[in-house]
C-alpha positions as CSV (number, residue, x, y, z in Angstrom):
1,X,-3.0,-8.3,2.2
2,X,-5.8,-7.8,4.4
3,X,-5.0,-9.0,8.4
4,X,-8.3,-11.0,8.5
5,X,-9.5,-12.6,6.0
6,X,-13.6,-11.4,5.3
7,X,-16.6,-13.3,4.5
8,X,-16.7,-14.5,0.7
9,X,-20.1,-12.8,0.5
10,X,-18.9,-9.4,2.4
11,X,-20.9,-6.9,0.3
12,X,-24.1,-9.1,0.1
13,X,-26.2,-6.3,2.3
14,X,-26.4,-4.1,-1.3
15,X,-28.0,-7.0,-3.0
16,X,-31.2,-5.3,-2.9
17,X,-30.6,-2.2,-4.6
18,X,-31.9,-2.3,-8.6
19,X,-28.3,-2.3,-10.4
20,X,-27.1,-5.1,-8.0
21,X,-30.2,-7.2,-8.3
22,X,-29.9,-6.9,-12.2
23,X,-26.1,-7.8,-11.9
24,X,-26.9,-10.9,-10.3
25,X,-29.8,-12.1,-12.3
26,X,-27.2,-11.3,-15.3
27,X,-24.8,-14.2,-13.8
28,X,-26.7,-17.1,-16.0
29,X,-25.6,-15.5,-18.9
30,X,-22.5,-14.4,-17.9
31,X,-21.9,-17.8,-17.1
32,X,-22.9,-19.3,-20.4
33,X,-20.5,-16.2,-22.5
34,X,-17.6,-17.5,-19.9
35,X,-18.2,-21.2,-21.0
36,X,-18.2,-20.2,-24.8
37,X,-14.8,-18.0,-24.5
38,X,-13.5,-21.0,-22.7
39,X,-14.0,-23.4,-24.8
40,X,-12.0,-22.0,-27.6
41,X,-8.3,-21.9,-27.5
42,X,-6.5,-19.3,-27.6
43,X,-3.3,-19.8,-26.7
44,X,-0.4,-17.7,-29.0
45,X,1.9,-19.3,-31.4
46,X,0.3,-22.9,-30.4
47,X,-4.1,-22.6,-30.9
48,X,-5.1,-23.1,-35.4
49,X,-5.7,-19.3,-36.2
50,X,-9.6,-20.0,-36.5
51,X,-9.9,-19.9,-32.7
52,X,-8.9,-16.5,-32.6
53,X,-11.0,-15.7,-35.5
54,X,-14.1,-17.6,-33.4
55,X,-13.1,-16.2,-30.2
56,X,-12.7,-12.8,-31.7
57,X,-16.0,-12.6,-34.0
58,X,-18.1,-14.2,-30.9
59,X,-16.7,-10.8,-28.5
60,X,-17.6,-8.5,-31.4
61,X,-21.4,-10.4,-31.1
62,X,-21.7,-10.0,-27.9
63,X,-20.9,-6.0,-27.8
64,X,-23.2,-5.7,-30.8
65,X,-26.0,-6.9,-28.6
66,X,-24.8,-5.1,-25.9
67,X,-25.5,-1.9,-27.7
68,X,-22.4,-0.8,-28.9
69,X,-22.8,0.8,-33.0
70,X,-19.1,0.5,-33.7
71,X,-17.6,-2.4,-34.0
72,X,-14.3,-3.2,-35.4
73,X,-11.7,-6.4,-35.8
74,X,-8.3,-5.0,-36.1
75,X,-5.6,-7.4,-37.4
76,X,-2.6,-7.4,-35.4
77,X,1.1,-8.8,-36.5
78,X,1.0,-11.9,-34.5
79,X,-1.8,-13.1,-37.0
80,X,-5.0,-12.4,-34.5
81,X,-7.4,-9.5,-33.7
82,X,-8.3,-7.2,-31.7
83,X,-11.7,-6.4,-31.0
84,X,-12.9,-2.8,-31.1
85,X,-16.1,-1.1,-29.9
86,X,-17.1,2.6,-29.5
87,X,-20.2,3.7,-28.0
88,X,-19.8,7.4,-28.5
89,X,-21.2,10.0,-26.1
90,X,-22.2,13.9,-26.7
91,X,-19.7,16.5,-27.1
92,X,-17.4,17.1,-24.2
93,X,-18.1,13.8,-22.6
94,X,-15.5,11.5,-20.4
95,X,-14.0,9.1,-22.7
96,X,-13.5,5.7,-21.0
97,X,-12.1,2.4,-22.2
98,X,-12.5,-0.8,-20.7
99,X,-9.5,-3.0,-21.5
100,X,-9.0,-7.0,-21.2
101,X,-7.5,-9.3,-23.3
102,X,-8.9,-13.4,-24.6
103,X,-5.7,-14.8,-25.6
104,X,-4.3,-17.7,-22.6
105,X,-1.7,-19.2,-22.1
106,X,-1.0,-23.2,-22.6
107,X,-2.6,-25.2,-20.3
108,X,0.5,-27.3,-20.3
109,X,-0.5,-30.9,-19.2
110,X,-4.0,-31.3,-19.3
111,X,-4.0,-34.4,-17.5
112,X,-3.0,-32.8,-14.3
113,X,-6.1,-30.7,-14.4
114,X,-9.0,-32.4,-12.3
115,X,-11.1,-31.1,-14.8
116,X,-11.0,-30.5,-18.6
117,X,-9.2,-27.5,-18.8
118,X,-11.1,-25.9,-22.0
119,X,-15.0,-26.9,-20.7
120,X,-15.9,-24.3,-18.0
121,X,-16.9,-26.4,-14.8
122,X,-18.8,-25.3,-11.6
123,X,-17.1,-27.0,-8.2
124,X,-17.2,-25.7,-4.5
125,X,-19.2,-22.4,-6.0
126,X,-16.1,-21.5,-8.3
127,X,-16.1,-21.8,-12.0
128,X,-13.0,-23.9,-13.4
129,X,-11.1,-23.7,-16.6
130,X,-8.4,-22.1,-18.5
131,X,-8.6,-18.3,-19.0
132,X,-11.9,-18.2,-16.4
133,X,-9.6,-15.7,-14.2
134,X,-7.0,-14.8,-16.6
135,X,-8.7,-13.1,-18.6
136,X,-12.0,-14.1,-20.0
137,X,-13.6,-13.8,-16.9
138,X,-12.6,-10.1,-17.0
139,X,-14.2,-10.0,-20.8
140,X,-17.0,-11.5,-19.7
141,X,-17.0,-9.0,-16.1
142,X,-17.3,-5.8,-18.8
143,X,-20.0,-7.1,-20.5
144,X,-21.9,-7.9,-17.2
145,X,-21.2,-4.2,-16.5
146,X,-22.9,-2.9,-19.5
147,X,-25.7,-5.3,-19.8
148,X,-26.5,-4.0,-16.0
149,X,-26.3,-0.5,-17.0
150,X,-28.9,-0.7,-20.3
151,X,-31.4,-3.2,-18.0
152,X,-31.4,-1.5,-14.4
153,X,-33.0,1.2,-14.7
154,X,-34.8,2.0,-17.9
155,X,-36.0,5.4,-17.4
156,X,-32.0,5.8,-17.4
157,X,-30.3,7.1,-19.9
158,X,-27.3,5.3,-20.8
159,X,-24.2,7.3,-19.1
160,X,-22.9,9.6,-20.8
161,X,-19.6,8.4,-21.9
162,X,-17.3,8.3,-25.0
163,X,-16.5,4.2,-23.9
164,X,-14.7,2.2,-25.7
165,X,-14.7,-1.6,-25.1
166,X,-10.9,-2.8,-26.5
167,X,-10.6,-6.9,-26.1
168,X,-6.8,-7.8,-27.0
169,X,-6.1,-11.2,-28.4
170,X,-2.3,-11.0,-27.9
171,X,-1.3,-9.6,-24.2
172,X,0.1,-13.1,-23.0
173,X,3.5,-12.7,-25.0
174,X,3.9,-9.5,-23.3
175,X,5.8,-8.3,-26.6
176,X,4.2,-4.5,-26.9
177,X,1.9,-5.7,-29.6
178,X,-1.3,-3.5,-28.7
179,X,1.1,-0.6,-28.6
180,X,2.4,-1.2,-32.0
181,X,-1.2,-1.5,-33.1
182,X,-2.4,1.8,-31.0
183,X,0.2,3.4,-33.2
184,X,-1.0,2.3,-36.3
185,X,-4.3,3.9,-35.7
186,X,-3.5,7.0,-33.8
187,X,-7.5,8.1,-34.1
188,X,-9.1,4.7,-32.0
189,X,-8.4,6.4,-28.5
190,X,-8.0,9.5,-26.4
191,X,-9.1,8.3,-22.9
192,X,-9.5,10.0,-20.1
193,X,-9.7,7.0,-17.9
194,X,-8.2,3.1,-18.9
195,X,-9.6,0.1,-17.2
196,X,-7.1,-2.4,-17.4
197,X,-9.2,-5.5,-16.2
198,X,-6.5,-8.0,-15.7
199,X,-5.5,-8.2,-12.2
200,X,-7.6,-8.9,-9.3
201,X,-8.4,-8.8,-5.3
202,X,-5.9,-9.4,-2.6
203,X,-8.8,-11.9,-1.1
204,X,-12.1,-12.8,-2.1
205,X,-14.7,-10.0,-1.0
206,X,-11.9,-7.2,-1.2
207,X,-11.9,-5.1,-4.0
208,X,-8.3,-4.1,-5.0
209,X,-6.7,-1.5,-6.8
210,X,-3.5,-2.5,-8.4
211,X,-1.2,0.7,-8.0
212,X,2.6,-1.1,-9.1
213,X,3.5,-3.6,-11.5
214,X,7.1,-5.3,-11.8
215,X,8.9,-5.7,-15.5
216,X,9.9,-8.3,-16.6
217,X,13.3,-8.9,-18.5
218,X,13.2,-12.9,-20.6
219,X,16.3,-14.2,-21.7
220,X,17.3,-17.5,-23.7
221,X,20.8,-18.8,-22.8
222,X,22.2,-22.0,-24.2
223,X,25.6,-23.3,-23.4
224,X,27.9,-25.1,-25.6
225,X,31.0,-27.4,-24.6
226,X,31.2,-29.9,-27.1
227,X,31.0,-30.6,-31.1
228,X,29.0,-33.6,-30.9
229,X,27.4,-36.1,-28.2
230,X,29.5,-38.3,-26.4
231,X,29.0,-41.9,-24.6
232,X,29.2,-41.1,-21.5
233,X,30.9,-44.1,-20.5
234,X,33.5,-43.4,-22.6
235,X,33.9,-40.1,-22.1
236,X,33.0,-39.3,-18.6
237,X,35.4,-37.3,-16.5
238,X,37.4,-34.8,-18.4
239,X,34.8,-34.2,-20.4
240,X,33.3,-30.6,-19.6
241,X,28.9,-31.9,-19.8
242,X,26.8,-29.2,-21.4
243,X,23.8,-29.7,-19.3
244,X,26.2,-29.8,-15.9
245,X,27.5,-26.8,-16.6
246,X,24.3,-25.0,-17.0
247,X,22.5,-26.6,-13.7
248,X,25.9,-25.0,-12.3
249,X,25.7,-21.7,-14.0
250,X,21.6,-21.4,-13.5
251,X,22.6,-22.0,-9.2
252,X,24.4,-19.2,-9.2
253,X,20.8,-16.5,-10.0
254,X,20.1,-17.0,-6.0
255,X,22.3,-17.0,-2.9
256,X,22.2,-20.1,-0.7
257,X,19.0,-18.0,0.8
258,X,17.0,-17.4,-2.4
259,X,17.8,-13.7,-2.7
260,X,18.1,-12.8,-6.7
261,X,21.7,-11.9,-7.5
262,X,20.5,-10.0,-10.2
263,X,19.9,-7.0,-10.4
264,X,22.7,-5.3,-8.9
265,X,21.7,-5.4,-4.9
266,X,21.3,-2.0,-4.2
267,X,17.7,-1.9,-7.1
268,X,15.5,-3.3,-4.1
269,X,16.5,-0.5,-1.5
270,X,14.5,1.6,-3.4
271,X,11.9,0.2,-4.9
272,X,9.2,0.3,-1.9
273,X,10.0,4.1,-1.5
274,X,9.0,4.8,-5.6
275,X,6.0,2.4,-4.9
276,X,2.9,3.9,-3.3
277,X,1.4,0.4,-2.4
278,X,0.1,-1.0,0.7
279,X,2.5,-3.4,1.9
280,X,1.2,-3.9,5.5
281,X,-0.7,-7.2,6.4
282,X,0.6,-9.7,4.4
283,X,1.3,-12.2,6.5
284,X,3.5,-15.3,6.2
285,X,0.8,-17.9,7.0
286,X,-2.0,-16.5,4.6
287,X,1.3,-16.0,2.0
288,X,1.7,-19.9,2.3
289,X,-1.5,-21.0,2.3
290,X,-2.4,-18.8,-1.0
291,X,0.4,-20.1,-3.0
292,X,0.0,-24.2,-1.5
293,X,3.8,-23.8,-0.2
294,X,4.3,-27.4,1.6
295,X,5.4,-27.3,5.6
296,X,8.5,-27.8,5.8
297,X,9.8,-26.3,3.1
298,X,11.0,-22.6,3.5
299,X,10.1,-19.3,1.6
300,X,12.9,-17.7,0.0
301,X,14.5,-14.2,-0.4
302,X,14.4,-11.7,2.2
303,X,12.1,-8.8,3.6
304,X,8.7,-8.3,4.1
305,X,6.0,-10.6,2.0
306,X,4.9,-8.2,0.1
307,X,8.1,-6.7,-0.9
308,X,9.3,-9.9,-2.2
309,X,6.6,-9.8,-4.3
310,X,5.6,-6.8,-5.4
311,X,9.1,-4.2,-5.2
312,X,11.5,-6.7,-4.9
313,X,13.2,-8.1,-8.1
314,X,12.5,-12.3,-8.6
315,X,14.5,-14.3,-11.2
316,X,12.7,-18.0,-11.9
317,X,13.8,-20.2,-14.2
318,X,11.0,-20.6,-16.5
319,X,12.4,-24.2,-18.7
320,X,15.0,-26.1,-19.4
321,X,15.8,-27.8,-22.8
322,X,16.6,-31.6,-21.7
323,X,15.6,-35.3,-23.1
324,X,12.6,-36.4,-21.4
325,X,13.6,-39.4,-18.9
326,X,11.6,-41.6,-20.9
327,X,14.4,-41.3,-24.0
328,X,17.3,-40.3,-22.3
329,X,20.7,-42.1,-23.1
330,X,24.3,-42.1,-21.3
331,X,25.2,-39.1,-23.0
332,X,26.9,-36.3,-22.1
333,X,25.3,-33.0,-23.9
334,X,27.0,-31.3,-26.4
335,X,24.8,-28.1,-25.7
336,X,21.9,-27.5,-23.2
337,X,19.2,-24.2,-23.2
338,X,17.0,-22.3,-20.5
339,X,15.0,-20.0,-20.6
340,X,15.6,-17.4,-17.4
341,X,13.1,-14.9,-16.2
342,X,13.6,-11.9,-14.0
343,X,10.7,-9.6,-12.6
344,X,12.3,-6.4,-12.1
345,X,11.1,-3.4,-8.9
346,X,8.8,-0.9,-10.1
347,X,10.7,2.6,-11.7
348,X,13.8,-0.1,-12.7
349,X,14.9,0.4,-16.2
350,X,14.3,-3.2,-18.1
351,X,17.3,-3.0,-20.1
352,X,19.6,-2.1,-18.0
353,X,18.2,-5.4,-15.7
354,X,18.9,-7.4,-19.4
355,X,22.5,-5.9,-19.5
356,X,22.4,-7.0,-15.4
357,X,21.8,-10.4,-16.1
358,X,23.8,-11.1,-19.3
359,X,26.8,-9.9,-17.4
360,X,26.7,-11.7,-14.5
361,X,25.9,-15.0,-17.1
362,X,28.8,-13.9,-18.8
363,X,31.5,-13.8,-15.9
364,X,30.0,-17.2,-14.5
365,X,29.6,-19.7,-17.4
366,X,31.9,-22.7,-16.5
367,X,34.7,-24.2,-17.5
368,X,34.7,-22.3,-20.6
369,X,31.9,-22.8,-22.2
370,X,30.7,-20.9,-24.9
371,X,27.3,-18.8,-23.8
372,X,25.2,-17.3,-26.0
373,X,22.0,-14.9,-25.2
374,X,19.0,-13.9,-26.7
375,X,17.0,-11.2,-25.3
376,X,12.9,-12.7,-25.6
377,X,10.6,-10.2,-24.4
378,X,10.6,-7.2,-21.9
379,X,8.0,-5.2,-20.3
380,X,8.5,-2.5,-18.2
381,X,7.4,-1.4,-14.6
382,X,4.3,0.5,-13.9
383,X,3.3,2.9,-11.3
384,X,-0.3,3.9,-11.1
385,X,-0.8,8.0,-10.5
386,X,-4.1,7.3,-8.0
387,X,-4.8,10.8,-6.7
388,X,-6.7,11.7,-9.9
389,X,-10.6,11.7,-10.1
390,X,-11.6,8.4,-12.0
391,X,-9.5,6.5,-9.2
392,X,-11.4,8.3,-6.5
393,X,-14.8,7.4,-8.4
394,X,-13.7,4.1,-8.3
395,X,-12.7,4.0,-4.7
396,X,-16.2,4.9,-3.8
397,X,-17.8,2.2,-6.4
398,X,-15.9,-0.1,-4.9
399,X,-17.0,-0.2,-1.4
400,X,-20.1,0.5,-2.2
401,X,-20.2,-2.5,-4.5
402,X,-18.5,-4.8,-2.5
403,X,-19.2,-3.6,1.1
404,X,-15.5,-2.5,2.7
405,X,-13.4,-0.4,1.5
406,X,-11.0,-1.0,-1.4
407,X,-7.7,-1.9,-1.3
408,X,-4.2,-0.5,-3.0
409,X,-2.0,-2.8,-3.4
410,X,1.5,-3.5,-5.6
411,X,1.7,-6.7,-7.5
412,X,4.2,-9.1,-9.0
413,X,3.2,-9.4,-12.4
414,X,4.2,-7.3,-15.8
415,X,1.9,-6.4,-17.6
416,X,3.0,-4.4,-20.9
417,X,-0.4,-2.7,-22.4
418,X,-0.1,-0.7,-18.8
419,X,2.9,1.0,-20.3
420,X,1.8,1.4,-23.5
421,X,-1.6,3.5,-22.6
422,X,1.0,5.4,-20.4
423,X,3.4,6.3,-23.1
424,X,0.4,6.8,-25.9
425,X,-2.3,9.3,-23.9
426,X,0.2,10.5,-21.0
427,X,-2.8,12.4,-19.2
428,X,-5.1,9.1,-18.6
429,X,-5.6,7.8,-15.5
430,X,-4.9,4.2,-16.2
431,X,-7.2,2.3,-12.9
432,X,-5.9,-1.8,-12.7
433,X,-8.6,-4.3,-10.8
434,X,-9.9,-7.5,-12.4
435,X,-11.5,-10.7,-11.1
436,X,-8.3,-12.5,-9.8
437,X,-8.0,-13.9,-6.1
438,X,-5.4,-16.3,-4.8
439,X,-7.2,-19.1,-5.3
440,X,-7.8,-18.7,-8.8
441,X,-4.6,-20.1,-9.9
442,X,-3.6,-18.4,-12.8
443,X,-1.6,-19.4,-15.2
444,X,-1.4,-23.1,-13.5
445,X,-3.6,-26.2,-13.3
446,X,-7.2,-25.6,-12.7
447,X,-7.0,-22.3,-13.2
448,X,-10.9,-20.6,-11.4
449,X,-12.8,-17.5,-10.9
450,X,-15.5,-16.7,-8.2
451,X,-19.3,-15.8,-9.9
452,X,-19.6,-13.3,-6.7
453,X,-16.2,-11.5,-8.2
454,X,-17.3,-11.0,-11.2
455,X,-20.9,-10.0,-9.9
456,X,-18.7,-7.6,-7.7
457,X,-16.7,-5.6,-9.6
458,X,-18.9,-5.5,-12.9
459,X,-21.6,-3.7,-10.0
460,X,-18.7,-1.5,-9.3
461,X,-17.7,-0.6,-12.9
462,X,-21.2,-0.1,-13.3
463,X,-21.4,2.5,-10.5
464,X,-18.0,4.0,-11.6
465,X,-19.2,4.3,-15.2
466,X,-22.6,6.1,-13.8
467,X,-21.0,8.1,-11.8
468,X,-18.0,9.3,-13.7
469,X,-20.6,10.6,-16.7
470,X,-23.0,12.2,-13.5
471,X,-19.5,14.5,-12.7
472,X,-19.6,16.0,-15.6
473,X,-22.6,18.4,-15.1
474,X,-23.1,17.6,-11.2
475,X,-19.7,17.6,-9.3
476,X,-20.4,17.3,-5.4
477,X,-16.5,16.9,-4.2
478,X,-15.2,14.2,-2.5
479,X,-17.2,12.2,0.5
480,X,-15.8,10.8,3.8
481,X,-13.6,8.1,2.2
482,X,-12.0,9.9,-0.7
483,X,-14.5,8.4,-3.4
484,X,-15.7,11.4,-5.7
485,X,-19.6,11.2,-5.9
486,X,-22.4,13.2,-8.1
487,X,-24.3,15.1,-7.0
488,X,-28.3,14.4,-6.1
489,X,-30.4,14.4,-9.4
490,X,-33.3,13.9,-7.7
491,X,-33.5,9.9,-8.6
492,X,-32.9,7.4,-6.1
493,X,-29.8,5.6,-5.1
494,X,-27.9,4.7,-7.7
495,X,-26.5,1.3,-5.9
């Protein structure tokens, strides 16, 4: 995190160059495409499968008219699509995807939202609703992107690029489904570069590369002590309460400090070595204020902030399986379930961290009572290789885009397509940035993304895209800041 916090409007000085000023007039529309993604949901395993069919069908409109001749809907084994779309460039050219997904995830209870969590709403300049951030807004960011590159400058060519568009509609169950897909059609891809729009900037204004991902390891435990449920008058005492001995067995994931017992201890003395993120600058009180920690009550764990979060393993318990207050009984549970999530440090094997956790379960389970374990998703780590050209050209867009320089930063999160395009086309560089800040919220009640971050980095994919075709028959080296840059084609700025 950055040690000052800049101006929401930070790069607003290159506002009156020709691809920034068609950016911005673009933002009505982006706006109106945001609102139309949004309104459909498209949450996995819950939304009627003819969201995803809307949702997906509207995407595959909307890259039709942003001049892509390709198109394709590819069905996936979770029952929604995947939407496909080539542009292809001359022989020899870079090829370039640009990845995000439209599947969300539940917007739990919608009464807690202050505004209807499916209908896109404007407040305090930030655009509200489910998926706005997370990740239709990065969707919607891409198609900004192109629509800026087509209207700038029309004497332009088009750059020329081999660029694929790829718009997942399963990434939020995090169960390797692009990958299986990828497989079954070896001949989609062979990218030189991967934009993976889904994560976003340590602080609105500052662009941010995402260089380190955590896994992620999901287990289902439920504990049994009894045949049948008891009165728990009548029983009381002796009797060995299902749901007691999980709230014991789930205390003992954290010390009496919050620091994960699982992994073993000695993963996180490595992890920030294997990591080449910026930790420096996070500091507690901007921590706090980003994730609306009350005063009074104490973080938890131990190191620096942005170890905890970004190298550090985290175990959460995501639910627990319990009657509601509104029908509970005196009872005493034959069996109670939980569902226990652990984020694991970058370069940690996931299974091993599944065998980690269901053996310290195992030796704790009280009393006796029978455990059982189901494995539910894992993702692996990621670690970004940043020294290569695209991430260079993207350096440079970046600040040039957003007005400071860009940032390269770990983050908490899994996220499992950045391991598949890793395993699939080992030579890529795979670049992570999306329209994310702190106070977007994702993933929680009134979930929000910024306008100006969207204008932001879809002016910097645009210069990144422009700029990565211009290498290819006008290399120039590297300027001042690291950023590769074209050479002079005798045209003006290309800002």
């Amino acid at each position: 995190m950055p040690p000052e916090r800049p101006h929401p409007h930070a790069g607003d000085h290159h506002v009156c160059s020709p691809l920034a000023a068609t950016v911005r007039s673009a933002m009505t529309r982006a706006r109106d495409d945001l609102a139309e993604l949004v309104a459909l949901r498209t949450v996995v395993g819950v939304s009627p499968p003819d969201q995803f069919r809307r949702a997906a069908r509207h995407i595959a409109a909307l890259l039709t008219d942003a001049g892509f001749p390709e198109i394709r809907l590819l069905p996936t084994d979770e029952g929604t699509e995947t939407v496909y779309a080539r542009c292809p460039g001359p022989p020899g050219a870079p090829s370039v995807v640009l990845y995000a997904h439209y599947d969300v995830v539940s917007a739990q209870d919608e009464t807690a939202w202050r505004t209807p969590p499916f209908e896109l709403t404007e407040r305090d300049g930030r655009w509200y609703g489910r998926g706005s951030a997370d990740c239709k807004g990065n969707v919607v960011m891409h198609l900004t992107a192109l629509r800026a590159l087509r209207a700038a400058l029309p004497d332009e060519p088009f750059p020329a690029l081999d660029l694929v568009v790829l718009v997942d509609g399963s990434e939020e169950p995090g169960d390797g489904s692009l990958e299986k897909l990828l497989r079954a059609h070896p001949d989609l891809l062979a990218p030189d570069a991967v934009i993976v729009a889904d994560t976003g900037n340590v602080a609105p204004g500052v662009p941010t590369l995402t260089t380190s991902l955590r896994g992620m390891a999901v287990v289902e435990i439920t504990l049994t002590t009894l045949s049948r449920t008891l009165h728990s008058g009548q029983f009381g005492g002796p009797t060995p309460d299902a749901m007691t001995a999980l709230i014991r067995l789930l205390a003992t994931l954290h010390d009496s400090r919050g620091v994960p017992r699982v992994p073993r201890p000695d993963v996180a003395g490595t992890a920030a070595a294997r990591s080449g993120a910026d930790h420096a600058g996070y500091a507690e009180a901007d921590f706090r204020a980003d994730a609306g920690v009350l005063d009074g009550v104490e973080l938890i764990g131990a190191g620096s902030i942005a170890d905890r979060l970004w190298t550090l393993p985290s175990v959460t318990v995501l639910a627990v399986q319990s009657p509601p207050l509104d029908d509970a009984v005196p009872a005493l549970l034959p069996s109670a379930k939980a569902l226990i999530s652990v984020r694991t440090p970058p370069g940690e094997d996931v299974l091993r961290v599944h065998e980690a956790l269901a053996g310290h379960l195992r030796g704790r389970a009280p009393w006796g009572a029978h455990l059982d374990i189901r494995r539910v998703t894992s993702g692996p780590s990621f670690l970004a290789d940043t020294d290569g050209t695209a991430h260079a050209v993207m350096r440079g867009a970046m600040r040039d885009a957003f007005g400071v320089p860009a940032r390269e930063v770990g983050a908490g999160g899994s996220i499992a397509v950045c391991s598949a395009f890793r395993t699939l086309y080992p030579d890529a560089e795979i670049i992570l940035c999306g329209v994310e800040d702190p106070p977007s919220n994702i993933h929680g009640t009134d979930e929000s993304v910024s306008p100006g971050e969207i204008a932001s980095l879809a002016h910097a994919e645009a210069l990144f895209l422009r700029r990565l075709a211009a290498l290819r028959t006008n290399p120039r080296g590297r300027d001042d800041d690291g950023a590769t840059r074209p050479a002079s084609t005798g045209q003006r700025e290309d800002r």
